[in-house]
C-alpha positions in Angstrom: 29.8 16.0 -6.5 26.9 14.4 -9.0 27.6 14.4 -12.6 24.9 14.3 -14.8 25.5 11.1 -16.4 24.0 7.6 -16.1 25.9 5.2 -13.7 23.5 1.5 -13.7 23.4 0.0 -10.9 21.1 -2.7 -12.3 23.5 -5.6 -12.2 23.6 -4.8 -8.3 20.6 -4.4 -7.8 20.3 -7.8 -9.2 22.6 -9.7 -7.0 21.9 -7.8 -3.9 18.1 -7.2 -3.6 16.0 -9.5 -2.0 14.0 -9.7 -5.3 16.1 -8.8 -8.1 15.0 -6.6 -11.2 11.5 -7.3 -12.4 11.4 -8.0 -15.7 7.4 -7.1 -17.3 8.0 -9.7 -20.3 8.2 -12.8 -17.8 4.7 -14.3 -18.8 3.3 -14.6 -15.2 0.3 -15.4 -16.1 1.2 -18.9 -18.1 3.8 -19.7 -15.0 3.5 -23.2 -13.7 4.6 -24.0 -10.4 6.6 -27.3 -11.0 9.0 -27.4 -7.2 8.4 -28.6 -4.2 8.8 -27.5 -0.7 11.7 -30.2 -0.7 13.4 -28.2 -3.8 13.4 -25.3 -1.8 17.6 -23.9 -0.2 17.6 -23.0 2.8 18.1 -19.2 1.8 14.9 -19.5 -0.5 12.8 -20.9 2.2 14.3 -17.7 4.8 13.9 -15.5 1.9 9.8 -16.7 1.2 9.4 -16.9 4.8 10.2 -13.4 5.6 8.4 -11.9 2.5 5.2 -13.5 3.3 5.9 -12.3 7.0 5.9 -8.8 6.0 2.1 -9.6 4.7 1.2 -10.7 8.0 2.2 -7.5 9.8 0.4 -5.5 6.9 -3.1 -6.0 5.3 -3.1 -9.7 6.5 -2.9 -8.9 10.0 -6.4 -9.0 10.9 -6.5 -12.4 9.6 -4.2 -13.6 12.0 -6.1 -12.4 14.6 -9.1 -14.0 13.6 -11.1 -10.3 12.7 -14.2 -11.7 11.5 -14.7 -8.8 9.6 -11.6 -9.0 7.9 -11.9 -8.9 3.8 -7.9 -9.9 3.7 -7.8 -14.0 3.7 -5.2 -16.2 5.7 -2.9 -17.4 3.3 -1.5 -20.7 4.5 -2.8 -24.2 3.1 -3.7 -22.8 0.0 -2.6 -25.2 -3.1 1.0 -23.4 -4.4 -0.3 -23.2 -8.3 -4.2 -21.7 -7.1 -2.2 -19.5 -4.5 0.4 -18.0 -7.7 -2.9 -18.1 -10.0 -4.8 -15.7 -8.0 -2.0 -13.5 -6.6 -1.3 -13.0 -10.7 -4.8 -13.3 -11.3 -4.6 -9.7 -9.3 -3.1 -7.8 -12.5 -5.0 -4.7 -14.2 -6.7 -6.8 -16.8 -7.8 -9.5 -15.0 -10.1 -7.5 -12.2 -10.1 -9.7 -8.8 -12.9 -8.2 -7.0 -12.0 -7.3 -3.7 -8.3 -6.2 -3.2 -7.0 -3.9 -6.2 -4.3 -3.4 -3.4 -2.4 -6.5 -4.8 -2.5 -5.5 -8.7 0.7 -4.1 -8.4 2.1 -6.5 -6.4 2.1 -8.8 -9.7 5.2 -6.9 -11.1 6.6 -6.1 -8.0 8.5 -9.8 -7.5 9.7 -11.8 -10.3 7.3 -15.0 -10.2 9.9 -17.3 -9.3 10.0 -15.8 -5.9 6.6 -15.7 -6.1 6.3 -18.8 -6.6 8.4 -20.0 -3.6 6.1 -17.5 -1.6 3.0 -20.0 -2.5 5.1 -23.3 -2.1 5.8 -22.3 1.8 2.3 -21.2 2.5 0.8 -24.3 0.9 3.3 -26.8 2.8 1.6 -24.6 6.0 -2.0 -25.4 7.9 -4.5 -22.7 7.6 -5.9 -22.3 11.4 -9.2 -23.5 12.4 -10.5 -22.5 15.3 -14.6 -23.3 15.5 -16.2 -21.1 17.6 -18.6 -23.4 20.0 -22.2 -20.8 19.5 -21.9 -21.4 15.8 -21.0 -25.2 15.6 -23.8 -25.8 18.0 -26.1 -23.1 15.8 -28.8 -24.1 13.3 -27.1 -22.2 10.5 -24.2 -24.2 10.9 -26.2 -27.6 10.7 -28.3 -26.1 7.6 -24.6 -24.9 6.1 -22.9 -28.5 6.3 -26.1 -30.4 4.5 -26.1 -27.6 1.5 -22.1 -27.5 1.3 -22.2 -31.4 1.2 -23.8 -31.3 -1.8 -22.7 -28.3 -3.5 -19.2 -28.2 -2.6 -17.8 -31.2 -0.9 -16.8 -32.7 -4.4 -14.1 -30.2 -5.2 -13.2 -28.7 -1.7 -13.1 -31.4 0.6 -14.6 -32.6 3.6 -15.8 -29.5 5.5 -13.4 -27.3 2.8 -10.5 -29.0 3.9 -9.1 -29.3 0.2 -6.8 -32.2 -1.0 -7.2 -31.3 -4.5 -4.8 -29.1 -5.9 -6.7 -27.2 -8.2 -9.0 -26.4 -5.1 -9.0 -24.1 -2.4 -8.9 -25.1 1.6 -11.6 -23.1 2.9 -11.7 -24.4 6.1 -10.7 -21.7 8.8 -11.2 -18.9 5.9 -11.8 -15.7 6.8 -15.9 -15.6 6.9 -16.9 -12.2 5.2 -13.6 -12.5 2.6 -15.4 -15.6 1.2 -19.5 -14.1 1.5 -17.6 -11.1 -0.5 -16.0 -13.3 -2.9 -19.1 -15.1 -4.0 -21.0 -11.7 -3.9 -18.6 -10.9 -6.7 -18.4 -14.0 -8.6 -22.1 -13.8 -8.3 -22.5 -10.6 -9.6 -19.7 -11.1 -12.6 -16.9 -8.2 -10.6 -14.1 -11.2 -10.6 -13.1 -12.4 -13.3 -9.8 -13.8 -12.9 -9.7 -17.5 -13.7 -12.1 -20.4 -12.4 -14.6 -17.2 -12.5 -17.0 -19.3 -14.8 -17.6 -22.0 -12.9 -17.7 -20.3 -9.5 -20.3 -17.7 -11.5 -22.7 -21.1 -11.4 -22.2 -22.0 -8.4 -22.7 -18.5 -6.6 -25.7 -18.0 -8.5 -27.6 -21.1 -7.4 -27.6 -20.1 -3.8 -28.9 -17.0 -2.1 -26.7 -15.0 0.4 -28.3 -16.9 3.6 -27.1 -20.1 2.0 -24.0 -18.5 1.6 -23.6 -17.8 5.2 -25.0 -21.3 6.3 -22.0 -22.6 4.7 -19.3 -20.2 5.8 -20.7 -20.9 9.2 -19.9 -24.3 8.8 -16.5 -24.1 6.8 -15.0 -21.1 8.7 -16.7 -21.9 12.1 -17.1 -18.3 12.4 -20.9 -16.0 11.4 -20.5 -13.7 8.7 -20.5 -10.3 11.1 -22.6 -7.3 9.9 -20.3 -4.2 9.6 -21.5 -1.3 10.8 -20.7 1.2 7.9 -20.1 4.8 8.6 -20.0 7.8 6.1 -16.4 8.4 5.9 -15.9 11.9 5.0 -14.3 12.7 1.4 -12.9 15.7 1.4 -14.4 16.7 -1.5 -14.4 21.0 -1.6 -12.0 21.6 1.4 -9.8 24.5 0.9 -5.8 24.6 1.2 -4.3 25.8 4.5 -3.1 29.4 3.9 0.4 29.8 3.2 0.9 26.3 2.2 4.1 24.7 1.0 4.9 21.1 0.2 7.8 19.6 2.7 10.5 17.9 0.8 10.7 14.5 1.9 13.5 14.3 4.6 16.1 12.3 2.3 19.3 13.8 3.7 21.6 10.3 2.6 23.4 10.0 -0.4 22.5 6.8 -3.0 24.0 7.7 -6.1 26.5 9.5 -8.1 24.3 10.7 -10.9 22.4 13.9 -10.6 18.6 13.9 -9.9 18.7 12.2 -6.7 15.7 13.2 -3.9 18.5 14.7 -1.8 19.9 17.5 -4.7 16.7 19.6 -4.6 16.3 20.8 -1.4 13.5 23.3 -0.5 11.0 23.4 1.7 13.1 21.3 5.0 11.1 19.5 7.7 9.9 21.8 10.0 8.0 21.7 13.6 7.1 24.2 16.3 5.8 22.7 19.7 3.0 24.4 21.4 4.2 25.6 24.8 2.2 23.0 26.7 3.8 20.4 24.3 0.7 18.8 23.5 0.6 19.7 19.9 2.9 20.4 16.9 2.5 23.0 14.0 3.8 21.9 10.6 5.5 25.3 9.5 5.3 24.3 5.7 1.6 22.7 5.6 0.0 24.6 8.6 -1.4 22.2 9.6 -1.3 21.5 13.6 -1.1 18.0 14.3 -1.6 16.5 18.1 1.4 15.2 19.6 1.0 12.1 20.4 -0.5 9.5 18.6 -3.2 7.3 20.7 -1.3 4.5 21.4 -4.9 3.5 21.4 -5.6 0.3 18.3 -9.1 1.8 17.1 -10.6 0.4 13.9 -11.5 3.6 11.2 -15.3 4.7 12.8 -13.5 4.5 16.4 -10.7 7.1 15.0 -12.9 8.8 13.1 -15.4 9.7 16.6 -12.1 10.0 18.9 -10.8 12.8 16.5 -14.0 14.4 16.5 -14.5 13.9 20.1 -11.4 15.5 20.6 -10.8 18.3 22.7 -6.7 19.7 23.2 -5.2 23.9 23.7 -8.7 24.4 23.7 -9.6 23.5 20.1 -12.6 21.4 19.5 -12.4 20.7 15.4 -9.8 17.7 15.4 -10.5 15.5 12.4 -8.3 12.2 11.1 -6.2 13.1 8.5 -6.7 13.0 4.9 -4.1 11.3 3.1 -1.8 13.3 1.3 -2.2 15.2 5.0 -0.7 12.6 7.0 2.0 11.5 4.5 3.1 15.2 4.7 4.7 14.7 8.2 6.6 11.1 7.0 10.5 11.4 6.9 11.8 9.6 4.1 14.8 10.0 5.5 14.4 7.5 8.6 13.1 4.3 9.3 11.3 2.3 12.0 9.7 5.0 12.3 9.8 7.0 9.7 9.1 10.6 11.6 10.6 13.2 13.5 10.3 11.4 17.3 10.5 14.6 18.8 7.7 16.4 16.7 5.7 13.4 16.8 5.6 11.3 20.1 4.8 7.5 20.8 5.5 6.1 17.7 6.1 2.3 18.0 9.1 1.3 16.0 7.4 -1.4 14.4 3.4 -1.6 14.3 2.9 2.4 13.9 0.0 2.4 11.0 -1.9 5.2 11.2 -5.8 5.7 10.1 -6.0 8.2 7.1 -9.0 9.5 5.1 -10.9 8.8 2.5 -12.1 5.5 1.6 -9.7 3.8 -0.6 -11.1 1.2 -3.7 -13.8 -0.8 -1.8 -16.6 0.7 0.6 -14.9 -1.0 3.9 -11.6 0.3 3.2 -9.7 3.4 4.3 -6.1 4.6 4.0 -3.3 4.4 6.3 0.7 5.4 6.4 2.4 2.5 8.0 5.3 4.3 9.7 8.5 2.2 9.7 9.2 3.4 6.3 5.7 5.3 5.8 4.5 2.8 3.3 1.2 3.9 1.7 -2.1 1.0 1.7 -5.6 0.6 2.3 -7.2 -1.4 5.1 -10.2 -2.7 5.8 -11.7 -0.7 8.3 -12.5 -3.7 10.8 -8.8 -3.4 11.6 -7.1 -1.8 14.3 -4.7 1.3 13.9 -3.3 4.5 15.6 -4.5 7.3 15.7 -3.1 11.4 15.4 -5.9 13.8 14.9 -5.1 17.1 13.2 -6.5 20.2 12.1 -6.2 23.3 10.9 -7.8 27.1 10.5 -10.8 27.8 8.5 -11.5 24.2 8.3 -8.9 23.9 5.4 -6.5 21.1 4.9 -3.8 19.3 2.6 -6.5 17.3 -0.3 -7.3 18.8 -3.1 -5.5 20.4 -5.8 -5.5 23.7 -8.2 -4.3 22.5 -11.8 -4.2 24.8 -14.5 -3.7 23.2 -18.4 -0.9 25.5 -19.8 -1.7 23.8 -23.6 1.8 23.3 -23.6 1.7 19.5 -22.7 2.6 20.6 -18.9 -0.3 20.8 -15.9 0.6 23.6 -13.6 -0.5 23.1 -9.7 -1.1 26.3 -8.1 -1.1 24.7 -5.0 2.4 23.1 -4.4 4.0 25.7 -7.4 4.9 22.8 -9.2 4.7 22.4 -13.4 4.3 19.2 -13.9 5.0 16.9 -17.4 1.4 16.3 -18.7 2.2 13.4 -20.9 4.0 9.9 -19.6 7.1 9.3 -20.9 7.5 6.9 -23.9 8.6 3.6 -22.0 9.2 2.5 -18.3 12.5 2.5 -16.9 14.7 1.1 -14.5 15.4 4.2 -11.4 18.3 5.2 -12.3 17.3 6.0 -15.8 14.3 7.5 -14.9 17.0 10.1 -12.7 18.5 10.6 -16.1 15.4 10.8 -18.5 13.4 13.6 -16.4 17.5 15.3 -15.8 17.7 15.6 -19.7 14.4 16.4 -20.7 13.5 19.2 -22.6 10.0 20.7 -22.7 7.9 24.0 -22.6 11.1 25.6 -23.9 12.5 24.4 -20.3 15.4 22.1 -19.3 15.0 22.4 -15.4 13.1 19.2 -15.0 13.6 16.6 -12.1 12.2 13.3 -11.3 9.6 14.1 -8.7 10.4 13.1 -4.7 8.1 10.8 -3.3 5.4 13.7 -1.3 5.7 15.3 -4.7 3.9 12.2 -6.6 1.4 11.6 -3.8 0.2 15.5 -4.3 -1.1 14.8 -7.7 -3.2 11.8 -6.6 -7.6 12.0 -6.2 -7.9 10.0 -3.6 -11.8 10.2 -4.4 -11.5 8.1 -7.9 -9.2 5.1 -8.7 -8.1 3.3 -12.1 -7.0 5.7 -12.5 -6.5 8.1 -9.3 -5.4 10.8 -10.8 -7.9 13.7 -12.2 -7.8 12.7 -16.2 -9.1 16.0 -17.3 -5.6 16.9 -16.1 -3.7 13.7 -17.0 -5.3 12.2 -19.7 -4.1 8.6 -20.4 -2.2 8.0 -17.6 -1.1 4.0 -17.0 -2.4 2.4 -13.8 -0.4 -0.8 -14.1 3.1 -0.4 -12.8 4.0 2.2 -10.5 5.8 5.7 -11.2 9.5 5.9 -10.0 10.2 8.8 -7.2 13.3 9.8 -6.6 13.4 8.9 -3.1 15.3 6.1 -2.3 13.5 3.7 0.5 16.1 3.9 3.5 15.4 1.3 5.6 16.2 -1.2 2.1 15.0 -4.2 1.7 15.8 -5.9 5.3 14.6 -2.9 6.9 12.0 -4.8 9.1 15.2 -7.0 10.3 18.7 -5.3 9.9 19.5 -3.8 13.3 18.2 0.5 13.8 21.0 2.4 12.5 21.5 6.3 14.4 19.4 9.1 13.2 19.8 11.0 10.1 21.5 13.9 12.3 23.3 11.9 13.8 25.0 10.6 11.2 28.6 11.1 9.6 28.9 12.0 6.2 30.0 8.9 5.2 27.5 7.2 6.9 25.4 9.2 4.9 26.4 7.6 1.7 25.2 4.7 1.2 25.8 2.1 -2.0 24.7 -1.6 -1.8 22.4 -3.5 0.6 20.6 -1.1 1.8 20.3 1.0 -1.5 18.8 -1.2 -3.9 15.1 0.3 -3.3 13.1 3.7 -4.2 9.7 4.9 -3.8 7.3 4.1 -6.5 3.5 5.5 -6.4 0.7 3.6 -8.2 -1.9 5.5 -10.1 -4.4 2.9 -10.2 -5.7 3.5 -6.3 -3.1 5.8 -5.0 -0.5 3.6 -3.1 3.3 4.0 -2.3 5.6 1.1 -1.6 9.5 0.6 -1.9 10.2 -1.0 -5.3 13.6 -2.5 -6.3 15.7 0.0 -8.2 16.1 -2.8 -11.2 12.2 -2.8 -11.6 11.0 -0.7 -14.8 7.9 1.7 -14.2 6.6 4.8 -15.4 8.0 8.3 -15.0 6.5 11.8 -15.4 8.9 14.6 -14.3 8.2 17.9 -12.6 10.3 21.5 -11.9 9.7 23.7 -9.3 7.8 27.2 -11.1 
């Protein structure tokens, strides 16, 4: 039984999360990193090391595998006070440029584990591996005379740094720095060290640019073949539509509100007879069985799902967004999806390819499957693929919101009133349970904190800072995310802690779970759109919903 009264489980979320709470007051951006790897325990240096390892199988993937393309950087070798600067540098006032997907990231750690994150990458050797075509190249000759005397001084022989206000850039991603200047050159980042490198962008032209990153990264800049991604933009809703709950079956708290005490539209699949493709009874939508198993990069999925032929149905499409997070169960991990439904999942790298374009021309969305994590990626990268579609070429994108004048925003589409205005001042998750459980608006008293899907159906994915559609939800904060009430079951070891059975196969007791494993929820970010899990302790936003 829940009572409807606030039990805090901030002082455990404290001493058992991997982070602790985050605290917004902590003055990240005056921090100075004053340890050494050598001050580093043992558990700070496991803790760091599997942190930044989660980066590696995410957005910084690609630079691992040398992707040329690539717009994330490799991380290692990078000075520990310039690597902190820049990852703070990242927050909403300071605009970095490329990747708006780390703003929120600033308040998602405290900065003392961020800074240990910086120590062990700097006390690592970024890779360099010269590819023989460019070193023997002309470009690359031409790029070593003009970075000798342009850049040599501050970032080291062939931009292997041993200054520690300067960068390595030796073995750096080649088309994450040509982007970078393009931006410092055309005034787009301005986080600190903006003025100088303003200067020195601006006395070169873009071929110098690329002489020099053909002799720093050993690697040429690579054209990317762009492609019109499509938007979305007009498609109608797939008749008969209904928003799935999330798939939350376990237990995290006494206090009333949870994801798991509204339950209405469950899960629910048919398989075509021939087993090739499943129909989502709530959305519609009819999704093909198996995913590709197939790593394309975002034009490759986007021609294979056209290309597609299956039950003799010829308009396949990739997903949209809000589409593909409609099939994610919140209620499982690694992966995060019915396995019958939904075939071939990998357990571990299962990101799948989702539309539109995200913040920046060369990225695109995808759902990252062992928890269903929500991010851009550059479109160089490699991901699976599950093509869906659905009658009258309608889908799962855009909304129907209706301005009651009563401070709530009705959606016609998911039959959900939502709270117009934020509330007053972020909280912690379990207080954000409480605030939406005891609010009282529009003469109603019915009102919830939203579950995760729920938050995600009020985002534009065609707009960002904000994406959401003002006219709608005027004044809505894009720094800091917006608590769901989903908790994030896999917690915060999930990439390590051993599989535990399936939600139906699990006791009731199993079911309930306090602790370790509990100290994270779902939080969506307004300012592009994404979803991660967020430590319980951390204070965001909330705006609360009830079902009309």
């Amino acid at each position: 039984m829940k009572f409807n009264h606030l039990i805090s489980l901030s002082a455990l979320a404290v001493s058992l999360s991997i982070c602790g709470s985050v605290s917004a007051e902590m003055a990240h951006g005056d921090y100075k990193v004053t340890r050494t790897y050598s001050d580093l325990t043992p558990e700070q240096i496991a803790r760091a090391e599997k942190m930044g390892a989660t980066c590696y199988m995410g957005c910084h993937r690609p630079a691992r595998e040398n992707v040329v393309e690539t717009l994330s950087p490799k991380l290692e070798g990078l000075p520990a006070q310039y690597f902190l600067d820049q990852w703070i540098d990242y927050d909403a006032e300071r605009f970095g440029g490329i990747a708006s997907q780390m703003k929120l990231t600033v308040y998602k750690y405290p900065v003392d584990v961020m800074e240990e994150i910086a120590i062990i990458y700097a006390n690592k050797e970024m890779s360099f591996y010269p590819n023989p075509e460019v070193v023997a190249s002309e470009a690359y000759k031409r790029g070593k005379v003009k970075y000798d005397k342009s850049c040599k001084m501050c970032h080291g022989e062939q931009g292997l740094s041993t200054k520690k206000a300067n960068p390595t850039i030796r073995g750096q991603m080649p088309t994450y720095v040509f982007e970078t200047m393009q931006a410092y050159r055309d005034g787009i980042r301005t986080n600190r060290k903006a003025g100088m490198m303003k200067r020195i962008a601006k006395l070169h032209t873009e071929d110098d640019w690329r002489d020099m990153i053909a002799y720093t990264s050993g690697e040429f800049v690579k054209h990317i073949d762009r492609i019109e991604f499509p938007t979305g933009k007009g498609m109608p809703a797939t008749p008969g539509f209904k928003l799935p709950d999330s798939g939350q079956a376990q237990d995290f708290t006494d206090t009333k509100g949870e994801d798991n005490d509204t339950i209405k539209n469950p899960l629910s699949y048919t398989i075509s007879d021939s087993g090739l493709t499943t129909l989502d009874n709530n959305t519609k939508l009819t999704w093909e069985r198996k995913t590709s198993r197939l790593w394309m990069n975002a034009a490759e999925a986007v021609n294979y799902c056209d290309s597609l032929e299956l039950e003799g149905q010829s308009d396949w499409r990739l997903p949209f967004m809000k589409e593909l997070v409609s099939i994610a169960d919140y209620g499982e991990f690694r992966p995060a999806i019915d396995m019958n439904a939904f075939l071939n999942m990998p357990r571990m790298s299962s990101g799948i390819w989702a539309l539109p374009i995200s913040d920046h021309k060369d990225h695109v969305w995808h759902v990252g499957f062992p928890d269903a994590h929500i991010m851009g990626q550059h479109t160089a990268s490699t991901k699976l693929v599950r093509c869906v579609r659905a009658e009258q070429d309608s889908g799962f994108h855009t909304n129907d919101f209706i301005d009651n004048n009563d401070k709530t925003v009705t959606d016609k589409l998911t039959n959900l009133q939502w709270q117009q205005e934020v509330g007053p001042s972020r909280r912690d998750w379990e207080n954000s349970i409480q605030y939406c459980e005891n609010l009282e608006l529009a003469g109603k008293k019915d009102w919830r904190l939203p579950q995760v899907k729920e938050l995600v159906s009020i985002v534009n994915y065609n707009k960002f800072n904000p994406s959401i559609d003002e006219e709608f939800f005027p004044n809505t904060p894009y720094k800091y995310y917006f608590w769901s009430s989903t908790s994030h079951i896999g917690g915060p070891m999930m990439l390590y802690r051993p599989l535990t059975a399936r939600k139906l196969e699990q006791t009731t007791e199993e079911q309930k779970i306090r602790g370790q494993h509990g100290t994270l929820a779902w939080g969506v970010g307004y300012q592009i759109g994404d979803g991660q899990g967020q430590d319980k302790g951390s204070l965001f936003w909330n705006r609360c919903v009830r079902d009309l």
